[in-house]
PLY file of the C-alpha trace (Angstrom):
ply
format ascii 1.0
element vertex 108
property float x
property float y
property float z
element edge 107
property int vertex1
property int vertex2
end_header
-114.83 -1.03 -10.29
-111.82 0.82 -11.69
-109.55 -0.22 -14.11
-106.47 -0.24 -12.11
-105.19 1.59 -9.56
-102.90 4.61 -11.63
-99.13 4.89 -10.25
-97.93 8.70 -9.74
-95.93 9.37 -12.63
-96.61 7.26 -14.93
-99.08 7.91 -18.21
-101.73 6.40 -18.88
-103.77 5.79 -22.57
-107.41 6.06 -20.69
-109.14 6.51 -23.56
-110.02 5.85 -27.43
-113.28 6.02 -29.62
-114.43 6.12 -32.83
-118.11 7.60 -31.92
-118.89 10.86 -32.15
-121.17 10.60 -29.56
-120.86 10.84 -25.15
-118.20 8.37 -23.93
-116.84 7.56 -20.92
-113.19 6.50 -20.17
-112.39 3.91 -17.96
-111.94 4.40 -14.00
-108.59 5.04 -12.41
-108.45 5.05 -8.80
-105.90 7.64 -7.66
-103.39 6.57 -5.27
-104.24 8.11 -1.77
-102.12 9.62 1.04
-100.57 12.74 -1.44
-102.84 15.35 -2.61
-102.56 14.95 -6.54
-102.38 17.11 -9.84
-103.64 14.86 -12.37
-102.86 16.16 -15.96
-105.30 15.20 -19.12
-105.05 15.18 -22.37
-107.58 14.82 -25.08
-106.77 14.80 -28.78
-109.19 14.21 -31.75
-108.36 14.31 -35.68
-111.82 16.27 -36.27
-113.08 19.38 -34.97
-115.36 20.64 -31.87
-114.27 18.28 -29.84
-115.76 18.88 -26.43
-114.42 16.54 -22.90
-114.23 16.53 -19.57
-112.46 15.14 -16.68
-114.82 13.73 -14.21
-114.22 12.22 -10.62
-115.70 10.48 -8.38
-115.22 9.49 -4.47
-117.10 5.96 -4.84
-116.74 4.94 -8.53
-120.11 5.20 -9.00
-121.13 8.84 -8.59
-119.47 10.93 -11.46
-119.18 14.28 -11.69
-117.22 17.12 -14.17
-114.14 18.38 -12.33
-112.81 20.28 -15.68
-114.12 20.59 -19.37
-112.25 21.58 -22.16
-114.14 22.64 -25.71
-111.01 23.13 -28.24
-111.48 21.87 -31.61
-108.65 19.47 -31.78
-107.94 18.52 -28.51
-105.97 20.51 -25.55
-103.70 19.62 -22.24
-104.93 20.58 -18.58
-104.08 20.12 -15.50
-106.49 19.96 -12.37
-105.49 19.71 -8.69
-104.34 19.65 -6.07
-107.15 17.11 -5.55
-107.74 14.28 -2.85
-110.62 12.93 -5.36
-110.53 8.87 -5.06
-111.07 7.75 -9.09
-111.03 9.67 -12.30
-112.04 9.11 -15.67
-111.77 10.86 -18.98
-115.21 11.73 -21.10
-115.68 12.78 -24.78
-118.59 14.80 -24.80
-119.26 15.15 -28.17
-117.26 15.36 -31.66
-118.01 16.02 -34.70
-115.95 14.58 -37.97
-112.93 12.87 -37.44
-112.72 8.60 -36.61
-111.04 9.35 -33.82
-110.50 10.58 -30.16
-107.39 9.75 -27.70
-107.19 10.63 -24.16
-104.20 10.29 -21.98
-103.96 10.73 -17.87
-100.65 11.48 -16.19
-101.49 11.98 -12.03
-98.61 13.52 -10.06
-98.10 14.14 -6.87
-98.69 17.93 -4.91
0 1
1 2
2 3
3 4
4 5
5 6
6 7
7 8
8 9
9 10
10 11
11 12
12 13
13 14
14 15
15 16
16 17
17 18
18 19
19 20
20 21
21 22
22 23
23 24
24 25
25 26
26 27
27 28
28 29
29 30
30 31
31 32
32 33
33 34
34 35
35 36
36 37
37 38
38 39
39 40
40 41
41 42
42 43
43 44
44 45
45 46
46 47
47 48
48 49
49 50
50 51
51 52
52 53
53 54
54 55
55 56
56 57
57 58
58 59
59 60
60 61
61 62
62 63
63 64
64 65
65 66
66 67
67 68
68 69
69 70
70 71
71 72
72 73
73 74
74 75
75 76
76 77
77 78
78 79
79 80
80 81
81 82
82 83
83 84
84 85
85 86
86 87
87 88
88 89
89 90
90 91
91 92
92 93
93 94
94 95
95 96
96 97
97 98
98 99
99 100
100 101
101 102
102 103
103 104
104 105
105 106
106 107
C-alpha cells in the first residue's frame, strides 16, 4: 500500500538511510489522468552511490525505470510516464552515514 498519494508539484522527502546496503523508498502513487515527469533526486555524503527509480502499476511488482551511479548523488528526470506508484531505491553505497532522496512529479 503506498504511502500517500503524491500531489503534482509538490516535493517530496521519499527517502533516508543510514545502511550501505539495498533499500527501498516508500510507495507514492502518482496521481492519474495527466501523463507525468517525475523528477528524483538522490544525494549521499559518501561515494559510489548507486539508485534507481523504480515503478510499479500494482504496488507490488517493482521494476527499474532509471538508475543513476554518480558518486555523490545526481538529479533526473523520467517521463512522460502513465506508471501508477513510484519509489526511490539505494542500491548500494559505500562510506558515508547517509543517503537522501527527494521526488518532485509534474505534470506533461
Amino acid at each position: 500500500m503506498p504511502l500517500a498519494t503524491a500531489s503534482f508539484g509538490f516535493l517530496i522527502d521519499a527517502f533516508s538511510t543510514a545502511l550501505g546496503t539495498a533499500v527501498s523508498g516508500a510507495s507514492y502513487a502518482v496521481p492519474q489522468g495527466n501523463a507525468a515527469i517525475i523528477t528524483w533526486e538522490m544525494r549521499a555524503d559518501g561515494s559510489a552511490l548507486s539508485s534507481s527509480l523504480e515503478g510499479s502499476m500494482d504496488d507490488v511488482n517493482w521494476h527499474i525505470l532509471q538508475s543513476n551511479a554518480v558518486a555523490t548523488g545526481g538529479i533526473n528526470n523520467y517521463g512522460p510516464t502513465a506508471i501508477k506508484f513510484v519509489r526511490i531505491a539505494q542500491i548500494s553505497r559505500t562510506v558515508g552515514t547517509v543517503t537522501t532522496g527527494r521526488l518532485l512529479i509534474n505534470r506533461n
